[in-house]
Structures are given as structure tokens and as C-alpha cells.
C-alpha positions in Angstrom: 89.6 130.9 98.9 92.6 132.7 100.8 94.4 133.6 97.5 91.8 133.6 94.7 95.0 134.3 92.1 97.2 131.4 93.2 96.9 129.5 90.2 97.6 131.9 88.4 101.1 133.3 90.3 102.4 130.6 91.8 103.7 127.1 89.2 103.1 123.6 90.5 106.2 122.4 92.4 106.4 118.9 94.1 108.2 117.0 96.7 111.6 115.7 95.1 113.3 112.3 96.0 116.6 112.2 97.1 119.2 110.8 94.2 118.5 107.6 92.8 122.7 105.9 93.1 122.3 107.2 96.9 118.6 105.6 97.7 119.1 102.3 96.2 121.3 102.3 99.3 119.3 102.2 102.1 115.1 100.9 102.8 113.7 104.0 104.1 111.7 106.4 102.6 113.1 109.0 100.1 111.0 111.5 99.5 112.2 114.6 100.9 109.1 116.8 102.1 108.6 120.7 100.7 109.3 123.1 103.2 106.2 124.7 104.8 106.0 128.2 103.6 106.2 125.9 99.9 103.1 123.8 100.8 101.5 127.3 102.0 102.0 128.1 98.3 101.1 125.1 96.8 97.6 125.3 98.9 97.1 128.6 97.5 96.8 127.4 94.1 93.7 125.5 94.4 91.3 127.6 92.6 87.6 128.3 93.9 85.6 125.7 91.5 82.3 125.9 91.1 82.4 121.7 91.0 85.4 120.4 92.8 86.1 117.5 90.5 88.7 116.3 93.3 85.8 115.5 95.1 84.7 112.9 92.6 88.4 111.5 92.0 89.2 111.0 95.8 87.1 107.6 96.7 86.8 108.8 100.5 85.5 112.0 99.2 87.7 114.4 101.5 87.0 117.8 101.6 90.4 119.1 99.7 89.5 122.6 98.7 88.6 123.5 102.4 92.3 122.0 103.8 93.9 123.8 101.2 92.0 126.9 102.5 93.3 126.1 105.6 96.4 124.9 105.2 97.3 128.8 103.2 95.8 130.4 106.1 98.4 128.7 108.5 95.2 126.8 110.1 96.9 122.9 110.9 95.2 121.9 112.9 92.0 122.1 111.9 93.2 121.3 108.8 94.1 118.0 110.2 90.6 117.4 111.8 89.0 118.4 108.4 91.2 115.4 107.2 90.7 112.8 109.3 87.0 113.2 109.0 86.9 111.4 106.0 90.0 109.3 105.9 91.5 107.3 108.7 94.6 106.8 107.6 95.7 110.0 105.1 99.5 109.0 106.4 99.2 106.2 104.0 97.3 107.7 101.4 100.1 110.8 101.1 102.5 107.9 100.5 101.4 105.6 98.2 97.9 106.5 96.6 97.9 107.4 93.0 96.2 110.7 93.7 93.1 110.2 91.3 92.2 113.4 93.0 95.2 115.1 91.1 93.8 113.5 87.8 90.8 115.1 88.1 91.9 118.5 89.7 90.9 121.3 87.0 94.4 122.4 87.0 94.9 119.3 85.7 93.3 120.2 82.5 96.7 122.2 81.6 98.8 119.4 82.8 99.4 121.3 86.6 96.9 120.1 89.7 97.1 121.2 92.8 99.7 119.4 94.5 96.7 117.4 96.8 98.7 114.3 97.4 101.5 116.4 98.6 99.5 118.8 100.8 98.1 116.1 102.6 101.2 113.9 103.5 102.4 117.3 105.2 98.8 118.0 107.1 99.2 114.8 108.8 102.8 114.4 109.6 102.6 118.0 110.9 99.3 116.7 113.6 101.3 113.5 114.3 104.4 115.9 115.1 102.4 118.6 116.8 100.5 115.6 119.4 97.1 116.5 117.7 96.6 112.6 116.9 95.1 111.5 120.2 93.1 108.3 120.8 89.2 109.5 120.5 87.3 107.5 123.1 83.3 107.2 122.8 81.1 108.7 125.3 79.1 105.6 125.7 79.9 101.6 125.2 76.6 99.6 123.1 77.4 96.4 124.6 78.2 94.4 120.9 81.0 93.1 119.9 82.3 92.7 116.1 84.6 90.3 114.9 87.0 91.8 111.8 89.0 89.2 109.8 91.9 90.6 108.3 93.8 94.1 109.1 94.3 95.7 106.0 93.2 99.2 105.4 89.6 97.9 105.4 89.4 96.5 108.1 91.8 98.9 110.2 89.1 101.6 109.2 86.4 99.6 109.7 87.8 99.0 113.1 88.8 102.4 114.1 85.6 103.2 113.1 83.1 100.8 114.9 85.5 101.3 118.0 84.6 105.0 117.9 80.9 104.0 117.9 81.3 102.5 121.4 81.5 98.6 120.1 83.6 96.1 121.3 85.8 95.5 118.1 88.4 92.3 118.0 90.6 91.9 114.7 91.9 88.9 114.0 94.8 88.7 111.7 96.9 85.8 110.9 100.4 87.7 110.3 102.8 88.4 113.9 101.8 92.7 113.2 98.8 94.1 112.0 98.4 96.3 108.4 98.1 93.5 106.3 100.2 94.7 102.9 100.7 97.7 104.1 103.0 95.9 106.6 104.0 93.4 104.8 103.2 94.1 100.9 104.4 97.9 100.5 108.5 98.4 100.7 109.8 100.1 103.3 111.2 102.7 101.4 107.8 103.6 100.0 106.6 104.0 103.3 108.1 102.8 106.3 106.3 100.5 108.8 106.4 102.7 111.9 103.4 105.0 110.3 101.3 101.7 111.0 102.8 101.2 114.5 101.6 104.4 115.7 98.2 103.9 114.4 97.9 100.6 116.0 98.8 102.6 119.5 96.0 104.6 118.7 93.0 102.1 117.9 94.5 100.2 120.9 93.9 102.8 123.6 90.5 103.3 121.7 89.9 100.3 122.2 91.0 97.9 119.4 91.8 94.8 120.0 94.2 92.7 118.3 94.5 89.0 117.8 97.7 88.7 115.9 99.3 85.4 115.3 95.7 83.7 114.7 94.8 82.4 111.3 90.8 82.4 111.1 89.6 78.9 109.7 92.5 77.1 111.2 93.1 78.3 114.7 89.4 79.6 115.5 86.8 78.8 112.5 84.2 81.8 111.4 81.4 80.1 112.4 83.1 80.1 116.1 83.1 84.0 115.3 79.8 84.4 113.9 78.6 82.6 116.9 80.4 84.4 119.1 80.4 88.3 118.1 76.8 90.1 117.4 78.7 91.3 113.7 81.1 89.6 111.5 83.2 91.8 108.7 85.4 90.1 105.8 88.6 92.2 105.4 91.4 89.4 104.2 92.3 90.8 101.1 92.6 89.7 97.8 95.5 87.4 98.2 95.5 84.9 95.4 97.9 86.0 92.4 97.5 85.1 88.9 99.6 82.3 87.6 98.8 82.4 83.5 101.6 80.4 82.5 101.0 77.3 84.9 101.4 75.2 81.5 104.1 77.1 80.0 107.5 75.2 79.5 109.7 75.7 82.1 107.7 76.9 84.7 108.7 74.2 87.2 112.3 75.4 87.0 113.7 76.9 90.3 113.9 80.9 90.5 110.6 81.5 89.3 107.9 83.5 92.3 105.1 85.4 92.8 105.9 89.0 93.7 104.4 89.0 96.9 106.1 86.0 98.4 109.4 88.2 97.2 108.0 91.5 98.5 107.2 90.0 102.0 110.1 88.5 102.5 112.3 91.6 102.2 109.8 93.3 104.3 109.8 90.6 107.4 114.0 91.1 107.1 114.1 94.5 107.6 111.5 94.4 110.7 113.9 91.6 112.0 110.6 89.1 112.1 111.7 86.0 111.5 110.4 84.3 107.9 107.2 81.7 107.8 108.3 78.4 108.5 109.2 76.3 104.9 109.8 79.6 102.9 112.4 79.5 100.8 114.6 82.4 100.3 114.3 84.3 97.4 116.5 86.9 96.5 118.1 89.1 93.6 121.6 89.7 94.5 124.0 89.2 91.6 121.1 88.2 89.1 119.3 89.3 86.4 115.9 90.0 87.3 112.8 89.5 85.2 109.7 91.2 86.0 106.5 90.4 84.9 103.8 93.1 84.9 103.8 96.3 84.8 101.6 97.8 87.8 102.7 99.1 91.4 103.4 95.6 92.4 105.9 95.4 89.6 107.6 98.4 90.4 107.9 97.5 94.0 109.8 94.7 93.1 112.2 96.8 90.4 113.2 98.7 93.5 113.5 95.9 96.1 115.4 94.1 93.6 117.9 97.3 93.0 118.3 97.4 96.8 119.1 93.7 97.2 122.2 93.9 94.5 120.5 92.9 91.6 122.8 92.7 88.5 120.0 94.0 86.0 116.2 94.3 86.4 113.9 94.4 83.5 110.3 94.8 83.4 107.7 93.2 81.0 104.2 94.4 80.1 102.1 93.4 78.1 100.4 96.0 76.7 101.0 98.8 74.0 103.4 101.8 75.3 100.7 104.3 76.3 101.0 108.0 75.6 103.2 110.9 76.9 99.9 112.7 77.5 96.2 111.7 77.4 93.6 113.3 75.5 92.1 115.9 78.2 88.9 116.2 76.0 88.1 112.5 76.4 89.7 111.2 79.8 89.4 114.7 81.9 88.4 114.3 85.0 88.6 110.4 84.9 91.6 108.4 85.2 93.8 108.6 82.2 95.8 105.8 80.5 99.4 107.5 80.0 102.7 107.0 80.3 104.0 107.0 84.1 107.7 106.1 85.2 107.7 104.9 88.7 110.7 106.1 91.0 111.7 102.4 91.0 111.7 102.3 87.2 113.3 105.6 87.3 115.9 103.8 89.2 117.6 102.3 86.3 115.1 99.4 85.3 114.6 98.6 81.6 110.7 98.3 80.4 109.9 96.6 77.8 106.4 97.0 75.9 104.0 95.1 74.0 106.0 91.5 75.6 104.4 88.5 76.1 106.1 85.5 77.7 105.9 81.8 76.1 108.1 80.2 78.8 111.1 80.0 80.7 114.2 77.5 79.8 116.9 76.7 82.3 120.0 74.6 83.6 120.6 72.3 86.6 116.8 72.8 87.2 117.0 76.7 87.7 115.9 79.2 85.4 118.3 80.9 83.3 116.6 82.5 80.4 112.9 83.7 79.5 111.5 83.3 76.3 108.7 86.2 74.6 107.2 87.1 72.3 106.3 90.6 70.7 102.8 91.6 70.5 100.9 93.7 67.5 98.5 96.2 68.1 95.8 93.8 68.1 97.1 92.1 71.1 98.3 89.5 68.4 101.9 87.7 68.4 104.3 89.5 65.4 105.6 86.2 63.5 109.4 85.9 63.5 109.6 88.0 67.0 110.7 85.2 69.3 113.7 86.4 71.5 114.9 85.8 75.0 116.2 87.4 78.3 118.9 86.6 80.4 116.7 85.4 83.4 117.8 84.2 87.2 114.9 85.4 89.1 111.6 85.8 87.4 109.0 87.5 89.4 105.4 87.5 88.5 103.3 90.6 89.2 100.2 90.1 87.1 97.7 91.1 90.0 95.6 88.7 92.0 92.5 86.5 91.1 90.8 87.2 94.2 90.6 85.9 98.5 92.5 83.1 99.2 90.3 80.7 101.0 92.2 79.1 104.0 89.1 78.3 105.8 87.0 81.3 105.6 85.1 80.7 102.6 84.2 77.4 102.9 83.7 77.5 106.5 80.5 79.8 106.1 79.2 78.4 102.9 80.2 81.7 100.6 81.3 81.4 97.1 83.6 83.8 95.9 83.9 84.6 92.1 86.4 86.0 89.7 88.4 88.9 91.2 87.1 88.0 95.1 83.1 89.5 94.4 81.0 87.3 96.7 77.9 86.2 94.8 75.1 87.4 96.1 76.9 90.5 97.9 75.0 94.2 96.8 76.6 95.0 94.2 76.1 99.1 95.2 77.7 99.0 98.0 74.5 99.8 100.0 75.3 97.6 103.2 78.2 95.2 102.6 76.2 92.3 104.0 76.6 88.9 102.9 74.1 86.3 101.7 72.8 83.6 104.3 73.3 85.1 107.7 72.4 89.0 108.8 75.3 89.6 110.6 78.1 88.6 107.9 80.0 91.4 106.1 82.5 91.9 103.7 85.1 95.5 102.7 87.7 96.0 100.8 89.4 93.9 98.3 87.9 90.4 99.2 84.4 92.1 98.3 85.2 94.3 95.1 88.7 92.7 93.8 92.3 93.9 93.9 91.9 97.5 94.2 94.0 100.4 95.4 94.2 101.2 99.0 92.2 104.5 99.3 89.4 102.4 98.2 89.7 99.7 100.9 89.7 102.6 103.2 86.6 104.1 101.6 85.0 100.0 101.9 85.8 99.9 105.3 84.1 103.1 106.7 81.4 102.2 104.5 80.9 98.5 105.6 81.6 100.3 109.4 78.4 102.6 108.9 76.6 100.1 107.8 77.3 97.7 110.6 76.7 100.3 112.8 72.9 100.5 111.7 72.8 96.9 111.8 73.4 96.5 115.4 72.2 99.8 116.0 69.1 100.3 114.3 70.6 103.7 113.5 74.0 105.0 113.0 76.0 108.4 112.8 79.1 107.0 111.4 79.1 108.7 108.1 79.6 106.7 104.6 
């Protein structure tokens, strides 16, 4: 490694974001990036492990000891190819992946990894800045065609991917832009919707093409697809969000929503797109805000709700407070449960713990207060611990049950289960095919269930390689 010592002279040090009274002002992103002779620094502190247990925590397995190597030794550039090779999109990931890689970074052990997240957000705004992200066109066109469904990060990487093989790639996605929730899920101000834009420039002049605007199984069916392209891939997501209180009192009163109908909405304002015809607008100026769940979604919609003028925002989970710090010697170098405060929590939201709903009461048909209940350790209700919130939007951000049909499905005969597996699919993710015909696929989160996005990048390269060697017979895509 360039400076063998690092981690032992130099302390971890992160990006900051800019004050929280000053971003709840605006919808672009926040963060404000280290300086470069800091990242230099923060590169050099990756020590020289005999296993790199990054490796194993980074689902598209890049190669983060060597870019730190090179980032310290002023190398960008090839810093930025070493990147790319293993993730298509690492613009993304520096913004809003969790960094399991960071959990399982040795430094972690005494509570200060490597700032890998960090490191790799600069790599790739420096090549986009610097004009080394250039279309890369294939020496030689194979003649097949391959039909994606859905652009998410799954199938964008599947595409760029297959593209780059020399095959005729079409993606078909029902929304007016391509990214799926990237574009339309992920606030702005977590990462703003131009980073998308450019990529889509790119996969077009490699070749990409887009059919935006075109909802598969109601414009075109799949079997119209199957029969026309030589390979079909499944990328729509995981789309259908969990409703556990359908049969709770109240929950026919006006001003209760699923999170992503509120999320999209905001984000097809602030690209000036106009809103899907019979939505009805939902926002939290002037209200009291009632969040239920406690993930990223969640948080998204505590800071979208601040932006919008939200008179108070409180978020309900409805599991036990989780520790300050984990137990290294059992969760080391897996994913720990602990206590995390997003920056939209951190942005004055209240969080309450160990909450469970029981229903929502109201006036003139619109929701005005919800009513919980307090839960014991053993995820039992505590007698005597009914209470209510103040409540005039209620937003529900309990994760998703799995693909949403509209067509798909049922047009080619598949049967999806809990959390969007297909039955029948390969459960190892040895070749993403699908059961009945040999040139179906599925990646992403309508395969393995709702899922973070590094891993729907890691599905589509995979389902890419293997599609590859279907049509192939051999591939050199790697997995």
C-alpha cells in the first residue's frame, strides 16, 4: 500500500452536510465533498489486509483496497477504470448506499473504517469532471436483440452491460424518464436527477435504446416481447407496498398514503413533469406528519416533508431502540443492528420506538389523529399504553410485498411469491432464468425482494453475464 502507517497517523474524517435550518431550504444535494488532498488522506488509511473483508461487504465486489492505492498515489484515472469495472453506476452508490463495505472494513472493528463510501463518490465525480466517462462502443455487433422491462439500477446495468457485448438492447419503461426510483423514488436532495441524465447519454450513444412512456402488458404485452427479441429480462422492481392495517379503523379517512405515491410526487414537481393523470395531491405543508416505518423510505419522507413546510414530522417504528454500538465480537464483519440517525431525522424529526398503530380517527372524513400502542420487549402490546398523535398526513413506509403485476406476470404465466421471488427461479443466482421459456429472465428486486440498490446493480450484471452465455454460448461479461 502507498502509506503502510495511514491508519495509524491519520483519524477517520468524513464529508459534512451543510446546516440542517439552511438545507430544509432548498431540494439539492447537501453534502459538501472533502477537499482532495483530504480524500488523498483518507485513502491512505486503508491498511494492507491480509483478507479484505470490504470485499465481502460490497455486493459488486469492487476492488476497494487497489482504488484507495491509487487514489493516495494521485492515480484518478485509473482509479476510476478500476471502479467502473465492477460497478456501473458508483455515482449512485457514493450517494445513497449504506456502505456495507464500511461495516465490514477492519477499521471498523474500533469503530473508524476507511472512509470507502466517501472515496468513491470523489473517484467518480472527478472522471465525470475530467471527461474520462466516454461511451465504450463494442468492436463487433452479435445480431440479438434483448428486451429489458423496467430501468431501475437492474436493468440500467444489465443494459449498459449487454450493450457493451455488441447486442441490440431496447428498455422499456413505463415512466416519461428512465431510472426507475432512482428518478422518481430517491429525493432530490439525496441525489439529484441529473447524475441519471448523464448516464442515460451514455448508454444511448452505446447504443441503448429507450422506450419511455410504454407500459409493458398494457401498451405492448411480454409475450409480443418474448416473441419478438432473442432474450427477455425482468427488471420492474418491487413496487407493491405493504398495507397491514387495511382493517384498521379509520383507514378509509382522507390523508392517509403510501410513501412512494408521496415521494414521487415531489420528485415529478421538481423535474417540472407533469403528475399521472387522477393523482391526487398530497402534501405536508402546515400539518403534522405521521410516519410509519422506520427504514430509508421513512427517512426520505421526514426530509421531503420538512422541505414541503411540514408543521411537525414524527416517525414510528416498531421495533425496540437498537443500540449505540453493536457487539463487534458477534456482528463484525456483517451488518450490525445499531442505532443510526439519518440526516432527515437529524433534521428535527421526533422517533418514536417500540410503537405500533391500532388505527387512525378523524373529522369531516380526513384524518386528524393516530392511535398506538406501546410494545414490550416481546413484541407484545404493554396494557394501559394506548395514546394518540396529532395526525394530518400519515404516510406509510413499511416496505413493499413484492412486483406489482400490471400485465407482466400474468401475461407470461409466472407466479410471483412473497417479497417478488418467482417460484421456480434458481435460487443461487446461477443464471436468472425463469421457468417455462429459455429466454425469460429476471434481476433485481422483482427476483430477490425489496433490496438495496447496490444489489440490483450486482443482479443486473449478473443476469447480463448470464444472458450473454445464453445467446452466446459463451460470455466475457464478468459476474
Amino acid at each position: 500500500m502507498g502509506k503502510p502507517t495511514g491508519f495509524l497517523e491519520f483519524e477517520r474524517a468524513d464529508r459534512k452536510y451543510e446546516p440542517a435550518n439552511a438545507r430544509v431550504k432548498h431540494w439539492h444535494e447537501f453534502v459538501v465533498p472533502l477537499p482532495e488532498p483530504e480524500v488523498k488522506t483518507q485513502a491512505s488509511r486503508c491498511m494492507d489486509c491480509g483478507i479484505p473483508y470490504c470485499h465481502n461487504g460490497c455486493p459488486v465486489n469492487n476492488q476497494i483496497p487497489d482504488w484507495n492505492d491509487l487514489v493516495y498515489q494521485g492515480d484518478w484515472k485509473t482509479a476510476a477504470e478500476n471502479l467502473h469495472s465492477t460497478n456501473n453506476f458508483p455515482e449512485v452508490t457514493g450517494r445513497v448506499c449504506p456502505a456495507p463495505c464500511e461495516a465490514a472494513c477492519t477499521l471498523n472493528i474500533d469503530d473508524a473504517p476507511v472512509t470507502i463510501k466517501t472515496i468513491e463518490c470523489s473517484i467518480v465525480d472527478r472522471a465525470f469532471e475530467s471527461g474520462w466517462v466516454i461511451p465504450q462502443l463494442p468492436d463487433v455487433k452479435t445480431g440479438k436483440s434483448v428486451a429489458i422491462v423496467g430501468s431501475g439500477p437492474a436493468g440500467l446495468a444489465a443494459a449498459q452491460q449487454l450493450a457493451r457485448a455488441g447486442h441490440d438492447v431496447h428498455v422499456y419503461e413505463k415512466n416519461a424518464r428512465p431510472g426507475g426510483l432512482l428518478v422518481y423514488g430517491i429525493p432530490d436532495f439525496k441525489m439529484e436527477k441529473g447524475l441519471i441524465a448523464r448516464r442515460r447519454a451514455q448508454m444511448e450513444a452505446e447504443g441503448v435504446v429507450f422506450h419511455c412512456g410504454v407500459n409493458v402488458g398494457r401498451d405492448v404485452t411480454a409475450r409480443e416481447l418474448e416473441d419478438k427479441y432473442d432474450a427477455v429480462l425482468l427488471a420492474m422492481g418491487s413496487e407493491t407496498p405493504f398495507d397491514f392495517f387495511a382493517k384498521s379503523p379509520g383507514r378509509d379517512l382522507d390523508g392517509i398514503h403510501y410513501a412512494m405515491d408521496f415521494l414521487t410526487q415531489q420528485n415529478r414537481r421538481n423535474a417540472g413533469e407533469a403528475q399521472l393523470p387522477g393523482t391526487k395531491e398530497i402534501s405536508a405543508k402546515d400539518k403534522h406528519v405521521v410516519v410509519i416505518g422506520g427504514g430509508d423510505t421513512g427517512s426520505d419522507c421526514i426530509g421531503t416533508s420538512f422541505r414541503q413546510g411540514a408543521k411537525s414530522v414524527t416517525q414510528l417504528e416498531i421495533m425496540p431502540k437498537p443500540p449505540v454500538r453493536e457487539n463487534k465480537a458477534l456482528s463484525w464483519p456483517n451488518w450490525p443492528l445499531k442505532l443510526r440517525v439519518s440526516s432527515s431525522q437529524a433534521e428535527g424529526a421526533d422517533v418514536e420506538y417500540s410503537v405500533s398503530t391500532t388505527g387512525f380517527t378523524g373529522k369531516n372524513g380526513k384524518v386528524t389523529k393516530l392511535n398506538y400502542v406501546q410494545m414490550d420487549g416481546t413484541m407484545a402490546p404493554v396494557p394501559g399504553s394506548d395514546a394518540s398523535l396529532d395526525a394530518d398526513l400519515v404516510l406509510f413506509a413499511m416496505g413493499f410485498s413484492g412486483p406489482t403485476d400490471g400485465g407482466v406476470l400474468s401475461g407470461l404465466g409466472l407466479e410471483a411469491v412473497a417479497r417478488g421471488r418467482f417460484k421456480g427461479v434458481d435460487a443461487n443466482e446461477r443464471d436468472y432464468k425463469l421457468p417455462g421459456s429459455g429466454k425469460l429472465f429476471a434481476a433485481g428486486d422483482v427476483r430477490r425482494g425489496q433490496s438495496l440498490v447496490v444489489w440490483a446493480i450486482r443482479e443486473g450484471r449478473q443476469a447480463a453475464s448470464s444472458i450473454d452465455k445464453y445467446l452466446m454460448g459463451s460470455t466475457t461479461l464478468p459476474r
